[in-house]
N, C-alpha and C positions, 0 to 999 in steps of 0.2 A: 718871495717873488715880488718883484714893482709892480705898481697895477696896471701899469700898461704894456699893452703885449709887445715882443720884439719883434713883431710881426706888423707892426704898426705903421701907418704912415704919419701918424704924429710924431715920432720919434723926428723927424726931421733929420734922417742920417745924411753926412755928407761922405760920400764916398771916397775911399782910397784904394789904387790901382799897386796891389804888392808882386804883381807879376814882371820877371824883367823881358819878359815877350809874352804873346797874347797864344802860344804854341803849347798844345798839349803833349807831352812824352805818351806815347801809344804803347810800350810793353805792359803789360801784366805776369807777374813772378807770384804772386802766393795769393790762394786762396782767398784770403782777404781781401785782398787787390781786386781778385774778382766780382768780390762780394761789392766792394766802394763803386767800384766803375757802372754794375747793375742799377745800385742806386743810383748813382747820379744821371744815368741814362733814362733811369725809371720818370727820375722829379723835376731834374733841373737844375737846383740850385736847393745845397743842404748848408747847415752850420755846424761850428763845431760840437754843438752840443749834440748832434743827432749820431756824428759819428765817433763819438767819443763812448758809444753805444758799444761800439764793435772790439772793444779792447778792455782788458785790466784795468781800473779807473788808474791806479796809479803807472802805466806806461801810456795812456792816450793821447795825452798833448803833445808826448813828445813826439810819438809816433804818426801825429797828422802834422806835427810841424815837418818832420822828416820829408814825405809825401811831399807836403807844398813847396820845399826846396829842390824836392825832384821834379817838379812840374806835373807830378803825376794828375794834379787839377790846377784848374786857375784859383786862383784867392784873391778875395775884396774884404776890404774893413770899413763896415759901416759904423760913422760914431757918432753917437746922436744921446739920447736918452738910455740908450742900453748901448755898448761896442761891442759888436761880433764880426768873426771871421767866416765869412762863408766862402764855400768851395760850387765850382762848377764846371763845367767841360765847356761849355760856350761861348766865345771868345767875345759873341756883342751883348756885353753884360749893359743891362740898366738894371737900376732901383725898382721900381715898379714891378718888372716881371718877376725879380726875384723877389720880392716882401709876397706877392701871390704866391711863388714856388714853395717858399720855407713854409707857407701855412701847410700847403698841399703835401709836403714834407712831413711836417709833424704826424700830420693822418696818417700817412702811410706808412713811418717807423713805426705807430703804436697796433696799426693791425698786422702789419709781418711778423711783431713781436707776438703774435696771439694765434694767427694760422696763416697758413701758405696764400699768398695775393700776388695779383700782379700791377704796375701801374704804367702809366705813359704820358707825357706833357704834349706827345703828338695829337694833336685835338684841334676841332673845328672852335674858333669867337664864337662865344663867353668864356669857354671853359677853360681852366687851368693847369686840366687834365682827368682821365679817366682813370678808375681803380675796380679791376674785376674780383669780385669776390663772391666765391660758392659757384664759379664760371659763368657770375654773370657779369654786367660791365655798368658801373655807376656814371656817371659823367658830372665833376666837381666843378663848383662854380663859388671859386673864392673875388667876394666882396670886401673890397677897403672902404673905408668911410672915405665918402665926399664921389664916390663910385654913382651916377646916374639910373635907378632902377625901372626907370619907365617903359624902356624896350623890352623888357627881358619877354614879356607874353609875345614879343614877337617872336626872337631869338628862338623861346622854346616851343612852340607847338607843334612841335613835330619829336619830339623827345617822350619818353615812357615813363624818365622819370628823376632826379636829380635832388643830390646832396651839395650844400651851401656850406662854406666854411665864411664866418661873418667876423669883423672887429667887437661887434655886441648885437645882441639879438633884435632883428626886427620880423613885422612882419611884411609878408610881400605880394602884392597882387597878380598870381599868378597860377594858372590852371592845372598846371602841373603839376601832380604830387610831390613833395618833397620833403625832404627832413635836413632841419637846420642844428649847426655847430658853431661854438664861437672858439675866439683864438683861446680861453680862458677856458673854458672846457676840455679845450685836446691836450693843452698844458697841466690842468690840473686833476682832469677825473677820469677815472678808466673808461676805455673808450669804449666798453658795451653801456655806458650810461650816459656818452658827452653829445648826442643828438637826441632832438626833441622835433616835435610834430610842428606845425605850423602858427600853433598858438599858443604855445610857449611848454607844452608838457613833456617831461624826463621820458621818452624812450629806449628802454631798454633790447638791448641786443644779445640775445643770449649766445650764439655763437662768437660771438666776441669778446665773451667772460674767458679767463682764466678756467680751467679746469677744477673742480672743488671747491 
């Protein structure tokens, strides 16, 4: 992997608009279908890696190239330090909100791949989106470098409690409990192990292991 994340705003992607109208096709035909549409309603804005997830490795490119011909989602090519294809339903695409989405992303493929969640981008400023798990409801708060963290004790005080997806680990002045992740973490280590406490130490989640 590069060591810096695709999720990054240093990548400096410039964006490319591969849609020939900003119209989403609304059928859904197979299971699957329904499966991609969940997602993308769930996060926002996924890449092809996330859904390349949902298929045979050897038919998934073609089969999300298929998809983005059909309009089944929009598609943007960001190319910068890394070139990826991201997909999304939301015709007013900027950079910004999707390099927050694809973190918010990542998290979410690696715990539906471990047990039953649900997630939503529907969410009040700061958040990037909420993720309920075990019926209860997280509230995610993805940080880019160069991001202003002074307000946040304002933003949050009235919150119970909140998980940080970060470009690299800081820590943060703020009353609210919380457990922090970085984009190197949800990329590279199972994610009953990719958050940690407020001062830098590995917490473990045991519901979020693999079985055995």
């Amino acid at each position: 992997m590069d060591t810096m994340s695709p999720f990054s705003v240093l990548n400096r992607y410039k964006v490319k608009d591969l849609n020939k109208t900003r119209k989403v096709i609304n059928s859904v035909n197979t299971p699957r279908e329904i499966i991609i549409r969940s997602i993308l309603n769930s996060v926002g804005t996924v890449c092809s890696f996330h859904l390349e997830l949902l298929w045979p490795q050897k038919h998934s490119k073609q089969k999300i190239k298929k998809l983005s011909r059909q309009r089944f989602f929009l598609t943007f090519q960001l190319e910068g330090t890394h070139k990826l294809n991201v997909y999304t339903l939301n015709p007013d695409f900027t950079l910004d909100k999707a390099l927050r989405e694809l973190a918010f992303a990542q998290f979410y493929m690696k715990v539906r791949g471990i047990i039953p969640c649900s997630a939503s981008v529907k969410c009040p400023y700061p958040f990037t989106g909420i993720i309920n798990l075990n019926n209860k409801p997280f509230p995610v708060l993805v940080i880019r470098r160069g991001d202003s963290t002074s307000l946040l004790r304002h933003f949050l005080k009235d919150v119970d409690n909140v998980l940080i997806i970060a470009e690299e680990f800081k820590e943060l002045n703020i009353k609210v409990p919380y457990r922090i992740t970085t984009d190197d973490r949800l990329l590279n280590k199972p994610i009953h192990k990719a958050f940690m406490t407020p001062d830098g130490i590995v917490e473990e989640i045991p519901y979020l292991s693999y079985p055995g």
